[in-house]
LUMMARSE-268177 format. One record per residue: residue number from 1; residue in three letters; chain; x, y, z of N, C-alpha, C, CB in turn. Coordinates in steps of 0.001 Angstrom, whole numbers. Each point is the difference from the previous one (the first is absolute). Glycine has a CB too. Layout:
LUMMARSE-268177
> NUM, ALA, A, X, Y, Z, X, Y, Z, X, Y, Z, X, Y, Z
...
end
This chain:
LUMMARSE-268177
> 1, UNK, A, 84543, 88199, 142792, 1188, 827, 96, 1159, -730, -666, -830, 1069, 2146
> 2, UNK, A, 1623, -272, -2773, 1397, -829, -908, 1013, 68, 972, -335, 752, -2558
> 3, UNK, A, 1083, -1462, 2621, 1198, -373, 601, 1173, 313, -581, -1144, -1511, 764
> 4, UNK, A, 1931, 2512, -207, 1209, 834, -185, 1020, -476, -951, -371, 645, 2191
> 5, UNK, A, 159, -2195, -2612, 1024, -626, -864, -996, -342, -1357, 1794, -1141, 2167
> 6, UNK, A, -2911, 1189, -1694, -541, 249, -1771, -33, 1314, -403, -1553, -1790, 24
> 7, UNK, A, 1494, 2916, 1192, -81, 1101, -333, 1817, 773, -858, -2445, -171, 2335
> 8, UNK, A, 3115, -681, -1899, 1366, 533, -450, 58, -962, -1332, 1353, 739, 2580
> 9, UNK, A, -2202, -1694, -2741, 531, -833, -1567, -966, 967, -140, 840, -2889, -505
> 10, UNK, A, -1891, 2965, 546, -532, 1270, -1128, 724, 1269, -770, -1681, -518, 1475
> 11, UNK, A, 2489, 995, 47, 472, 1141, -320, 1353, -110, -1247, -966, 727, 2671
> 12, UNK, A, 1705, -2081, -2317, 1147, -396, -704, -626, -213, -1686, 1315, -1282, 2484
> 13, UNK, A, -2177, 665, -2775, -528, -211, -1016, -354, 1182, -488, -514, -2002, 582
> 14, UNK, A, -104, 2480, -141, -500, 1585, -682, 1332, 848, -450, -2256, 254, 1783
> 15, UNK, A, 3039, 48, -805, 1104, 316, -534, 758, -985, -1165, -19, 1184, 2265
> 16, UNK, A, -34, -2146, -2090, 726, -769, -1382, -729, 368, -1028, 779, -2026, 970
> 17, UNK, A, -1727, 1775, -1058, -839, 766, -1262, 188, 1619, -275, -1834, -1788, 583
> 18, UNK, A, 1797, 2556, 218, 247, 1345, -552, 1553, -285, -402, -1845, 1645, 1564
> 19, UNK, A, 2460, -1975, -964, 1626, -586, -477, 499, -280, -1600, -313, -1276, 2289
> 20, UNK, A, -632, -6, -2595, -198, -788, -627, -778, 1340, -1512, -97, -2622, 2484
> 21, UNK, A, -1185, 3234, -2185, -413, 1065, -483, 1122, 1642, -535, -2094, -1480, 1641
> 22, UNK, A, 2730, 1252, -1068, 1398, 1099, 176, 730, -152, -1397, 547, -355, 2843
> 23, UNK, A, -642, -864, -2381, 1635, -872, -1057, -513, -125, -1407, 1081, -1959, 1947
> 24, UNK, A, -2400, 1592, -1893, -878, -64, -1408, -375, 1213, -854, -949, -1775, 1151
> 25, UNK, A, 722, 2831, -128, -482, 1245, -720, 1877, 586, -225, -3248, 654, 1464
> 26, UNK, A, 4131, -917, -818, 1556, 847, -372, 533, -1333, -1357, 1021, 1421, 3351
> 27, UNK, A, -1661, -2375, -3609, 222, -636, -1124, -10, -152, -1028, -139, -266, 968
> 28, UNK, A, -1326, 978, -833, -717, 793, -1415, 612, 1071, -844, -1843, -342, 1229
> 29, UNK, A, 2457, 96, -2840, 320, 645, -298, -540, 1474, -226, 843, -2040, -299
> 30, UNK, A, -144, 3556, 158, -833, 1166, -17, -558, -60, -1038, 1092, 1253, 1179
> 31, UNK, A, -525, -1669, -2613, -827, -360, -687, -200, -931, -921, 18, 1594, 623
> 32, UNK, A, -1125, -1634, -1218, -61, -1760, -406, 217, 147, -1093, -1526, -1137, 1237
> 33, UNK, A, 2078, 22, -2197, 446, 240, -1055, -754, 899, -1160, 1024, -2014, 849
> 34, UNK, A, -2303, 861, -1323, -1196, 652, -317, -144, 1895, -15, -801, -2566, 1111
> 35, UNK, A, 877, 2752, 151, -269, 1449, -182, 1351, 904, -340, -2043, -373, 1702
> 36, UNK, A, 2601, 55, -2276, 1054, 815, -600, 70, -392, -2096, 1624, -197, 3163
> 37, UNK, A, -2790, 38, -3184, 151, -504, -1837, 195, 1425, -465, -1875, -2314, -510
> 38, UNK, A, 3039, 2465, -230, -135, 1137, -980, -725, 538, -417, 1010, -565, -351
> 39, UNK, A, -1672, -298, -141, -947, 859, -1642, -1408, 219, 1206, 819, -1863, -3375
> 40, UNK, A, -1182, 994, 4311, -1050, 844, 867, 108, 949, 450, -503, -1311, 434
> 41, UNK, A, 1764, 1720, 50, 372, 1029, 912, 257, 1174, -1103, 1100, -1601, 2116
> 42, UNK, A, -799, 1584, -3367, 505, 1361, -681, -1478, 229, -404, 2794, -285, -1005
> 43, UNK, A, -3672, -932, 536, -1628, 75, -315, -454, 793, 1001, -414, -2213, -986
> 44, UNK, A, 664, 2396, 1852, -752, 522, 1243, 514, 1187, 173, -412, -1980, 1116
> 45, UNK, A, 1916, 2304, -1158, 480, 1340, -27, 33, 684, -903, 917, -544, 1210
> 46, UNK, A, -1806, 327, -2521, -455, 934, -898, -1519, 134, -472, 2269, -346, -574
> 47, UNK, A, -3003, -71, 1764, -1168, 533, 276, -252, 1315, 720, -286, -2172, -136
> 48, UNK, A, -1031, 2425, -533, -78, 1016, 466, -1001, 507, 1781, 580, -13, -3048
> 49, UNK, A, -661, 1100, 3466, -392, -227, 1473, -969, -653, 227, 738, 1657, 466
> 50, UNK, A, -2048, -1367, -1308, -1351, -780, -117, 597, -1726, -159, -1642, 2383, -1452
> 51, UNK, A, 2576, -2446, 737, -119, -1491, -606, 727, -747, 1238, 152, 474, -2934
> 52, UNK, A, 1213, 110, 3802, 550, -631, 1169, -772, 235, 1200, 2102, 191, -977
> 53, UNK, A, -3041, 730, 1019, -829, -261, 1128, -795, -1193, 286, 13, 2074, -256
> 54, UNK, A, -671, -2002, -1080, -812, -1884, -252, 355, -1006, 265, -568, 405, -1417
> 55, UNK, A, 1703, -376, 673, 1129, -967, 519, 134, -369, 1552, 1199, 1001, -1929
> 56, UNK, A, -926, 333, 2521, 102, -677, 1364, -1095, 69, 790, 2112, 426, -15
> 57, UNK, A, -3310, 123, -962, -1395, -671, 1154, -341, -1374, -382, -1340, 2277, 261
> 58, UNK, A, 1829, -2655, -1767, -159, -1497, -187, 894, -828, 955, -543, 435, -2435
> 59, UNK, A, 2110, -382, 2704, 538, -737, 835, -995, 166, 958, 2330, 109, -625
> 60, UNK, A, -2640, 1078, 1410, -470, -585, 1134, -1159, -702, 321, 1165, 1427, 353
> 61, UNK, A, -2085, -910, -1682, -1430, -768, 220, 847, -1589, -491, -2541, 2313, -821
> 62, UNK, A, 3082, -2806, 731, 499, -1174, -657, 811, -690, 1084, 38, 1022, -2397
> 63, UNK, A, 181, -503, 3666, 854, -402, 810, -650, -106, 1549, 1800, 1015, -1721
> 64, UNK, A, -3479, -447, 1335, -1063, -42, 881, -222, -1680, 496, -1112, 2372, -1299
> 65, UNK, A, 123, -3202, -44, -11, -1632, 356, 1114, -751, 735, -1180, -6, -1994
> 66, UNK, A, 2282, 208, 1267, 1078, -887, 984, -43, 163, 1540, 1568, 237, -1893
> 67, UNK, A, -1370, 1549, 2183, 106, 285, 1386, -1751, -469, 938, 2224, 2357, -920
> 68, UNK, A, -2977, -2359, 96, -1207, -274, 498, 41, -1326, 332, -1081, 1642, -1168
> 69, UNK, A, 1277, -2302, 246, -133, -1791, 301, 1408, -476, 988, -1296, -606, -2858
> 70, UNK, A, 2286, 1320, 2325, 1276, -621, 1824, -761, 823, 968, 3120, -91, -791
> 71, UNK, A, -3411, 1026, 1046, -559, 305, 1547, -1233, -565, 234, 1031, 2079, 115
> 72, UNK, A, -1707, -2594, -1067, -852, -884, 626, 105, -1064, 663, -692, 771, -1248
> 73, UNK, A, 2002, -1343, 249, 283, -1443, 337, 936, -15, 1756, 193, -692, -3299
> 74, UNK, A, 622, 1690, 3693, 609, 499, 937, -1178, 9, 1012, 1872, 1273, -1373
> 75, UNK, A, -2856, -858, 705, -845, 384, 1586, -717, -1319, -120, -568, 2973, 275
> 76, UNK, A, 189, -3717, -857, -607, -1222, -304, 933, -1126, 1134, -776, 805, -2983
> 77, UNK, A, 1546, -428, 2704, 1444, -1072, 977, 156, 553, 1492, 1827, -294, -2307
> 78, UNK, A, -1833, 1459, 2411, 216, 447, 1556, -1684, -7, 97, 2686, 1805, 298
> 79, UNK, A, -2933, -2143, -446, -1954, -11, 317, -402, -1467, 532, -759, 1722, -2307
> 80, UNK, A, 1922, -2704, 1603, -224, -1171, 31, 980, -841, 856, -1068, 501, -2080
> 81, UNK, A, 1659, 500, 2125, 1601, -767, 1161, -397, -788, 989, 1430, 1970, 48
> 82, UNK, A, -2084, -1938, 473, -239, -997, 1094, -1204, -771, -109, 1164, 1405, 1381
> 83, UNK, A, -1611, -2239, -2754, -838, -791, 293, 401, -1250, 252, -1191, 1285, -1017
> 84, UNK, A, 2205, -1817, 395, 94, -1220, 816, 1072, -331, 1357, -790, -617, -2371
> 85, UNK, A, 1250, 1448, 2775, 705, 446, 732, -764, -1021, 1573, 734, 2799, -1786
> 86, UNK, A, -1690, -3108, 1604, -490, -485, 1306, -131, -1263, -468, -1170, 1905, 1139
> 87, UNK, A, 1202, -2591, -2158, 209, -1343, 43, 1374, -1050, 149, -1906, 838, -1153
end
């Protein structure tokens, strides 16, 4: 059984992190520089429907690996949180 004062540093910590999580995601600019290049963006707004649809099934098939490999690594870490925790 845990004891009411590890149970409240838990709780304090968890909240610092969503805290901490808050401040990071309102930090982030809306947008990143990169995605505002001219000549991509007028390239893209004079395609046609077939050709900007691709487009954005390529972003997303292209934006698949990244999200695949951080949620792995996320669940890899809360999977693993407490192994050494008892030494």
């Amino acid at each position: 059984m845990t004891e009411p004062s590890s149970n409240a540093a838990r709780r304090v910590s968890l909240l610092a992190c969503a805290v901490l999580a808050a401040v990071l995601l309102l930090a982030v600019p809306a947008r990143a520089p990169a995605q505002g290049c001219t000549m991509c963006r007028e390239t893209a707004a004079m395609q046609r429907d077939r050709a900007l649809t691709a487009l954005q099934r390529g972003i997303g098939v292209l934006a698949v690996p990244p999200l695949a490999i951080a949620t792995g690594v996320v669940w890899l870490v809360w999977k693993r949180r407490n192994r050494f925790a008892s030494e």
